[in-house]
C-alpha positions in Angstrom: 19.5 -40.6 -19.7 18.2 -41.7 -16.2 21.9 -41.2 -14.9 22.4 -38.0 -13.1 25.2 -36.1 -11.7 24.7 -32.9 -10.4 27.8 -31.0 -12.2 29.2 -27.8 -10.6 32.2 -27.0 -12.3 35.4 -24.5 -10.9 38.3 -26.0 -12.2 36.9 -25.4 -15.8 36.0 -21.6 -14.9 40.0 -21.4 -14.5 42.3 -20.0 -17.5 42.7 -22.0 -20.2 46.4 -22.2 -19.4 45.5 -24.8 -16.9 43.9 -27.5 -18.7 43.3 -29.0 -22.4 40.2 -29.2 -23.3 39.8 -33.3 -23.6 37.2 -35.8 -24.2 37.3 -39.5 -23.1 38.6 -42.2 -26.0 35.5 -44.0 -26.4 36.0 -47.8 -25.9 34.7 -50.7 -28.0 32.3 -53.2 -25.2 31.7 -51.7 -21.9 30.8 -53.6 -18.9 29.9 -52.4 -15.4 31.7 -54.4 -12.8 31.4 -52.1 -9.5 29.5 -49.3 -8.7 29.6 -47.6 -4.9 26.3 -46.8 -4.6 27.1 -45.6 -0.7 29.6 -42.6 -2.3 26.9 -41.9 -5.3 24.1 -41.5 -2.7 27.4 -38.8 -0.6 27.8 -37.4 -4.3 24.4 -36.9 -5.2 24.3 -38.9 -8.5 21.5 -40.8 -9.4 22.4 -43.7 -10.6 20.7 -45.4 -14.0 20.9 -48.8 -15.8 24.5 -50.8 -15.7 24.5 -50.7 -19.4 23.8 -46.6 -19.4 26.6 -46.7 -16.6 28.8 -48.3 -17.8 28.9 -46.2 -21.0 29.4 -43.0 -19.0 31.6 -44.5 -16.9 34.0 -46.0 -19.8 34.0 -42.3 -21.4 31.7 -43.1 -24.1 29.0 -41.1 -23.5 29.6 -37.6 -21.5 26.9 -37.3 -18.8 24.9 -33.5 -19.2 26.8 -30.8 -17.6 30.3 -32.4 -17.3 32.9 -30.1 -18.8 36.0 -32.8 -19.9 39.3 -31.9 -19.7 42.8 -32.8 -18.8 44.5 -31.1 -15.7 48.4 -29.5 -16.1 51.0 -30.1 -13.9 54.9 -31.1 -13.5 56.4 -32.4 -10.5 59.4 -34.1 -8.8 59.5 -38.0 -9.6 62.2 -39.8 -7.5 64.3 -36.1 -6.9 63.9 -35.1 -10.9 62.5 -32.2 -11.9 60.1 -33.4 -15.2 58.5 -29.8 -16.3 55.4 -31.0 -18.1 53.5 -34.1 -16.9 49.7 -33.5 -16.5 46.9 -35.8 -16.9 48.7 -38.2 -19.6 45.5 -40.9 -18.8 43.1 -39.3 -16.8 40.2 -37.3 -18.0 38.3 -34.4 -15.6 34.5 -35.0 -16.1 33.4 -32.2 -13.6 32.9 -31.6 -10.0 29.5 -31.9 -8.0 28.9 -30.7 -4.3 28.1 -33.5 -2.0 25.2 -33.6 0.5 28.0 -33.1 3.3 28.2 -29.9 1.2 32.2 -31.0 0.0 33.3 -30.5 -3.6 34.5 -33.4 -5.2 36.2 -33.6 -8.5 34.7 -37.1 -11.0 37.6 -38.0 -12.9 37.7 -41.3 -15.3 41.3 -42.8 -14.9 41.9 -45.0 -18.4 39.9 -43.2 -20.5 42.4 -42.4 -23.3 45.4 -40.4 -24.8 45.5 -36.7 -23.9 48.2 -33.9 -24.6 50.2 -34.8 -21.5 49.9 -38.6 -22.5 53.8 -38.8 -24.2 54.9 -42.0 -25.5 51.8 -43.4 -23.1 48.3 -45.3 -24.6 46.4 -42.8 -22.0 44.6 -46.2 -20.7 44.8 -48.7 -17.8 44.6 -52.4 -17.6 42.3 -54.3 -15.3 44.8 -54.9 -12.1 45.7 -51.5 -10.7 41.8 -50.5 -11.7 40.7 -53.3 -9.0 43.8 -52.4 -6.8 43.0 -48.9 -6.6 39.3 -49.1 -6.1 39.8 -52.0 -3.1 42.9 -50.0 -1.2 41.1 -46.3 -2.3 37.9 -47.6 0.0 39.6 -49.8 2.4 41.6 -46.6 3.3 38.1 -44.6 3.9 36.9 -47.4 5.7 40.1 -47.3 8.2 39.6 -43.6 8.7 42.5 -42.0 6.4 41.7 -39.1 4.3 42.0 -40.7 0.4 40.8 -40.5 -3.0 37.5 -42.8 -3.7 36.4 -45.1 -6.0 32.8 -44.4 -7.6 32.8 -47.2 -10.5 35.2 -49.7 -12.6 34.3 -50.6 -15.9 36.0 -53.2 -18.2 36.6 -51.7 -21.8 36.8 -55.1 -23.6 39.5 -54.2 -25.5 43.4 -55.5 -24.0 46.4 -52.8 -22.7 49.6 -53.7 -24.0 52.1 -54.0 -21.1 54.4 -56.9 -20.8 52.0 -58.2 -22.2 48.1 -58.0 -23.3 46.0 -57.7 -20.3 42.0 -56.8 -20.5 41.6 -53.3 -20.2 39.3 -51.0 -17.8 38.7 -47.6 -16.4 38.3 -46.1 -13.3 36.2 -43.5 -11.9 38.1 -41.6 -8.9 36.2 -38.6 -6.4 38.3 -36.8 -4.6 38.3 -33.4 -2.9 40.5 -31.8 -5.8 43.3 -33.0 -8.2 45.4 -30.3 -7.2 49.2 -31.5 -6.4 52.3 -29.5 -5.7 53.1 -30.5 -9.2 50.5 -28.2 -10.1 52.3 -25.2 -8.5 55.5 -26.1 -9.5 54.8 -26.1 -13.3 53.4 -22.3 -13.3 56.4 -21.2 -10.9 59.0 -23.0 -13.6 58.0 -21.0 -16.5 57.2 -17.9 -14.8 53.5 -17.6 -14.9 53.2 -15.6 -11.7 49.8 -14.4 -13.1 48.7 -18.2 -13.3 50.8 -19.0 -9.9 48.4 -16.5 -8.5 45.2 -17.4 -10.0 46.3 -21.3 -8.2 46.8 -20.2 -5.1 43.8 -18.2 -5.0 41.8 -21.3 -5.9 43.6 -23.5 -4.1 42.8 -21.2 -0.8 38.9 -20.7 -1.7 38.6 -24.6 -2.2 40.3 -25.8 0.7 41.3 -23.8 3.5 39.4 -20.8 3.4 40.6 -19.6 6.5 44.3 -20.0 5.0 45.9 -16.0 5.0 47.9 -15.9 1.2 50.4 -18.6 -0.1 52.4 -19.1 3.2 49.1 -19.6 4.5 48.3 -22.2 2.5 51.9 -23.6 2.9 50.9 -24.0 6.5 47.5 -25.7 5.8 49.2 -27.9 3.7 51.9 -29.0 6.0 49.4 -29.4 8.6 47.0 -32.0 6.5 49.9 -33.8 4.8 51.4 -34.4 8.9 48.1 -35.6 9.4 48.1 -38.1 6.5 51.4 -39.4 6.8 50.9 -40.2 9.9 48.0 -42.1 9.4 49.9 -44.2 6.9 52.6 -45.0 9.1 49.9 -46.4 11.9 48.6 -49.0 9.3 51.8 -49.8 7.6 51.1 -48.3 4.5 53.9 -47.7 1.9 52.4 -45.5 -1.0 55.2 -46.2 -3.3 55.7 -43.1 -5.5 55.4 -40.3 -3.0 56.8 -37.8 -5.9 55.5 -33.9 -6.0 53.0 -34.9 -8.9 51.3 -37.3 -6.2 51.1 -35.5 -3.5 47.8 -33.5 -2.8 47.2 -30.4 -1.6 44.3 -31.3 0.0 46.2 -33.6 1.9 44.4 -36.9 0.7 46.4 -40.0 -0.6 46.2 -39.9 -4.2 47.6 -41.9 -7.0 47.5 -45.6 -5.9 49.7 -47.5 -8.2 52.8 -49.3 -6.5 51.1 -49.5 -2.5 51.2 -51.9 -0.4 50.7 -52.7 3.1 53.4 -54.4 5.5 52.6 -57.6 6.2 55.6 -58.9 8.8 57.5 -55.5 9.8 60.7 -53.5 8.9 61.2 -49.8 9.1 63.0 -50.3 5.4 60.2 -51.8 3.7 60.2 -51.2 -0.3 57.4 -52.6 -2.6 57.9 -50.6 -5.7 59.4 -52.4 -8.2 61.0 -48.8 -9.6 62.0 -47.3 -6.4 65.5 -49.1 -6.7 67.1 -47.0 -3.7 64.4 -47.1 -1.1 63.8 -42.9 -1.5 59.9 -43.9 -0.7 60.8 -46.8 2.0 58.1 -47.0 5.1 60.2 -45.3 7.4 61.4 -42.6 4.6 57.8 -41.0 4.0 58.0 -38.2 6.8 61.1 -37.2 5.3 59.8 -37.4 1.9 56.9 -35.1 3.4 59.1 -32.3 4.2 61.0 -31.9 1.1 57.7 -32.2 -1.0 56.9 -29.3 1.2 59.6 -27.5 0.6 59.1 -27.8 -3.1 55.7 -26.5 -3.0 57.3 -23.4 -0.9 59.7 -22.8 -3.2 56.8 -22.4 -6.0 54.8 -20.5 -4.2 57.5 -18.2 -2.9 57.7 -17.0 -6.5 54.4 -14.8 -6.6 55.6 -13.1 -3.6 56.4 -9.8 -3.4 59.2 -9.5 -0.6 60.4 -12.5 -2.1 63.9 -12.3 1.1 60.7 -12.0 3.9 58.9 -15.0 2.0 62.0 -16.9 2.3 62.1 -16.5 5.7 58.5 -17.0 6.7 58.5 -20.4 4.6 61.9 -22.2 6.0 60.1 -21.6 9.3 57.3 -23.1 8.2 58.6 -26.0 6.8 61.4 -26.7 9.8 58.0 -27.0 11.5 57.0 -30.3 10.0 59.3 -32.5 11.5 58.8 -31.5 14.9 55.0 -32.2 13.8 54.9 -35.1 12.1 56.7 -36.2 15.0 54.0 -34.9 17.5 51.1 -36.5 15.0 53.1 -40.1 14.6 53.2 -40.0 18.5 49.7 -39.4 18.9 49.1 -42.5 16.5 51.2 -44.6 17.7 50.0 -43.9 21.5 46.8 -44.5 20.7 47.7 -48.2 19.5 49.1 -49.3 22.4 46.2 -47.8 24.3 47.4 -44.5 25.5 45.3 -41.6 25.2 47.3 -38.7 26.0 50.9 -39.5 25.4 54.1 -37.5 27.2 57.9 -37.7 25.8 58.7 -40.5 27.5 56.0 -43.0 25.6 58.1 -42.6 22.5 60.6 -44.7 23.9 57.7 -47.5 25.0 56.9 -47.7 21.4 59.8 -47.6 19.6 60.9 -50.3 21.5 58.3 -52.4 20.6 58.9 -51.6 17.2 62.0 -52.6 17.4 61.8 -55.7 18.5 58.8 -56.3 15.9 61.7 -55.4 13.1 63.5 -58.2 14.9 61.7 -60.9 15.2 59.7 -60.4 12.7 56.3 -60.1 14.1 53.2 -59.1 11.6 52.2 -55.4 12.0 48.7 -55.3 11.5 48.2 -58.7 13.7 50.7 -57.9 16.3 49.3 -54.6 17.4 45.1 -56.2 16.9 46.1 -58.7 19.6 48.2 -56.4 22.0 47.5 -57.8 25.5 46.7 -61.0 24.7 48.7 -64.1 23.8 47.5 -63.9 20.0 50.4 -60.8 20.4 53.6 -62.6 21.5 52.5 -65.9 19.2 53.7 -63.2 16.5 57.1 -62.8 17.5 59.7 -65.8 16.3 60.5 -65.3 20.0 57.9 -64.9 21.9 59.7 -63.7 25.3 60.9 -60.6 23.3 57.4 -59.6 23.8 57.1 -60.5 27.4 60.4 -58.3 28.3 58.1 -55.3 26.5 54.6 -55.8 27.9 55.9 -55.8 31.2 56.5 -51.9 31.3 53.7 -51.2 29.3 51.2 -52.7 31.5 52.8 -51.1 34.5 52.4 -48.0 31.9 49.0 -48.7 31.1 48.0 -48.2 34.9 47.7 -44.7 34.3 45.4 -44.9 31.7 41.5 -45.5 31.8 40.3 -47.1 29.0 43.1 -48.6 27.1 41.0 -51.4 25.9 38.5 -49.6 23.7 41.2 -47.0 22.5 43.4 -49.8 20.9 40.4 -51.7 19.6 39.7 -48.2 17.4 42.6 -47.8 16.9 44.4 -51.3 15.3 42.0 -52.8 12.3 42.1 -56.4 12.4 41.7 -56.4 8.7 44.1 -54.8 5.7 44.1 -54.6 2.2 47.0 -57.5 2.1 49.0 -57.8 -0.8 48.5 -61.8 -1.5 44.9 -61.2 -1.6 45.0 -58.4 -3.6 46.9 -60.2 -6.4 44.7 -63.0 -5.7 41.8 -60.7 -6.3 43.3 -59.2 -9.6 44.1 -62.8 -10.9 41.0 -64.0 -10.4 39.3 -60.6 -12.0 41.2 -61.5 -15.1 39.3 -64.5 -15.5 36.4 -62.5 -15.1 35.6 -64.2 -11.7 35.1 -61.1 -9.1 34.2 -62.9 -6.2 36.8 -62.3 -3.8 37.0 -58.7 -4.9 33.7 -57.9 -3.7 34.6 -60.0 -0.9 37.0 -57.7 -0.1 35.6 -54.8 -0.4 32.5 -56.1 1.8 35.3 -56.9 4.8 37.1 -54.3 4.3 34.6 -51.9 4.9 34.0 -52.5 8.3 38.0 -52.8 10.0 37.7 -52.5 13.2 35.2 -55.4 13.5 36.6 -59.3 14.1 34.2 -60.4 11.7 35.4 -64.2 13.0 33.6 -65.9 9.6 36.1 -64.1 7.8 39.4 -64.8 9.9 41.7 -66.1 6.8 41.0 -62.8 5.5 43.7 -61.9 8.4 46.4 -64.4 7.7 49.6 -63.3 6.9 50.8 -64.9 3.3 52.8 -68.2 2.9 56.1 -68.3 1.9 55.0 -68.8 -1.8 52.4 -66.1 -1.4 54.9 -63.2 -0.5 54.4 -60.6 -2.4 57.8 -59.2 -3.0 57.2 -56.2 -5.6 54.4 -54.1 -6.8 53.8 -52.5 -10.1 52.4 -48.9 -11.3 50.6 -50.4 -14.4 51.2 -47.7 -16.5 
């Protein structure tokens, strides 16, 4: 095997209590289709021949020193307690320590039934493989902390959904698969011992210099402010923001129903099973803080002075608001080209914002073109943006700079819905060429890249994507 991945693995050292013991489902015809040599050459891995590939990467063949196996957790999914999820189509192949000296978990996503699989095949089909691997790196590209895609390979055998689609699997790096999920299912049935042994690990992983579990609770909070407020600067909806999807490493996992806003609306739902809005654009901080609270109330349960822990944690948590409001701030500042942001710009940019909501303006385009007529051509009427830029420039008179700052700070290019299904449709008839197109554009943002300008368009009326789907 000329394939070779440097396998260091912790997770597996763990009690057995954690994890099944799983191999991959091998799969009948595997094809290569992508392979991010940039991440391999981060992770270490040499890589071999696409046919050799492409059988490691489908789960056929287990590469020399990975340890398979599939991870245990519960979580919260839209406010309901499920006690036993886990890894129902994902399979653990092993971690390896990067040249940047970060572990990263290899995990192949598709690659068969497991013990947490239920009533489900354990495998994915070929769209929310292509979705996951283009909006994974475009996210990396734009600077927000996420999961990455490593390779995709079709199985050449079809997924039953609504109906049968070709089949493929996924291979996903990311810092650790650890999720409040996996906290919550040890604190349920009263497996302090394992609660302990978590935490611990979760501590020595991630944030070393995190004192015990309300430690890490305040690491945690910290990252996750971080991340949401990331999302909210790009217009990014993940979709399923339940416990079991939310990382403790504070990178955005599990890319099923996402999307990105196209024209904008604070209540902005894409997922096609989040009925109520709970996981709406402007619901995520929220959601945030009670995912956090979950995660204290699990960790609260190894404590000693469980009444003292109590208290500790509530503060901690009523911190995040005040924070994520702080971080979203900062973000949003930054767009509209301020650097160091007081009180009083919150007002400047939730006015803009709100007359974006109202006029419809694109979110991506709107805030790329800020100071320029390409800005208020976005608005259904225009002078709603004239009656807002006139304070901001007077605003923007205090600052040195602005220019470059926004520039950094608004990508002109997005993973856009159309083009994604465009992308997936096209993939299906085994024509990839505007995926890698996409992935090639994506990669660099923050750069006009004016050859590629239709790549910016917002869809036609007959190319709205109105709802996105999990695949599972």
């Amino acid at each position: 095997m000329t394939l070779s991945i440097p396998f260091d693995n912790s997770y597996a050292r763990l009690p057995g209590g954690f994890f099944s013991v799983q191999a991959p489902d091998p799969v009948r015809a595997p094809r290569l289709v992508a392979f991010n040599a940039d991440l391999a050459r981060v992770l270490g891995i040499q890589p071999g021949e696409a046919q050799e590939m492409a059988q490691v990467f489908a789960g056929n063949a287990v590469p020399e020193g990975a340890q398979p196996l599939a991870q245990l957790y519960s979580g919260h999914q839209f406010g309901q307690y499920n006690p036993q999820l886990g890894d129902g189509r994902a399979i653990l192949l092993g971690e390896v320590v990067g040249a940047d000296g970060i572990r990263r978990d290899i995990q192949l996503k598709g690659a068969g039934r497991t013990p947490y699989s239920r009533s489900g095949d354990g495998r994915a089909w070929l769209g929310p493989v292509l979705r996951e691997y283009v909006v994974s790196e475009a996210m990396a590209a734009l600077g927000i902390p996420t999961t990455r895609a490593l390779a995709v390979v079709e199985t050449g055998e079809t997924v039953l959904r609504e109906r049968a689609l070709p089949g493929a699997v996924l291979t996903r790096v990311a810092q650790s698969h650890l999720r409040v999920g996996t906290f919550q299912v040890f604190a349920a049935r009263g497996e302090i011992a394992h609660l302990r042994s978590l935490t611990d690990y979760a501590i020595a992983r991630h944030y070393p210099d995190a004192q015990g579990p309300m430690g890490l609770l305040a690491a945690v909070r910290d990252a996750q402010a971080r991340l949401i407020a990331l999302w909210m600067g790009v217009g990014f909806i993940h979709g399923v923001m339940n416990t079991d999807n939310s990382s403790i490493s504070g990178e955005t996992i599990d890319y099923g129903p996402c999307a990105f806003m196209d024209s904008y609306h604070p209540d902005t739902v894409y997922s096609s099973i989040d009925r109520f809005g709970r996981y709406a654009y402007s619901n995520q901080p929220d959601i945030a803080v009670w995912n956090l609270a979950q995660l204290a109330t699990a960790l609260i349960q190894q404590m000693e002075d469980k009444e003292a822990a109590v208290e500790e944690a509530t503060g901690i948590v009523h911190a995040m608001p005040g924070l994520l409001e702080r971080e979203w701030l900062r973000v949003f500042a930054a767009k509209i080209g301020i650097d160091r942001p007081t009180d009083a710009d919150k007002a400047l940019v939730t006015d803009l914002l709100n007359r974006m909501a109202r006029e419809q303006a694109d979110f991506t385009n709107t805030f790329r073109a800020l100071g320029s007529a390409r800005a208020r051509d976005q608005f259904t009427d225009p002078t709603a943006y004239d009656g807002w830029a006139e304070g901001w420039q007077q605003r923007l008179g205090q600052e040195a700079g602005p220019d470059a700052l926004m520039r950094a700070a608004n990508p002109a290019f997005i993973p856009r819905n159309h083009r994604i299904e465009q992308m997936i449709a096209a993939a299906v008839n085994d024509d990839y060429t505007l995926f890698h197109r996409l992935n090639a554009v994506l990669a660099r943002p923050y750069e006009d890249q004016p050859d590629q300008i239709d790549l910016t368009r917002p869809p036609a009326e007959n190319e709205v994507v109105q709802a996105t789907f999990c695949g599972t």
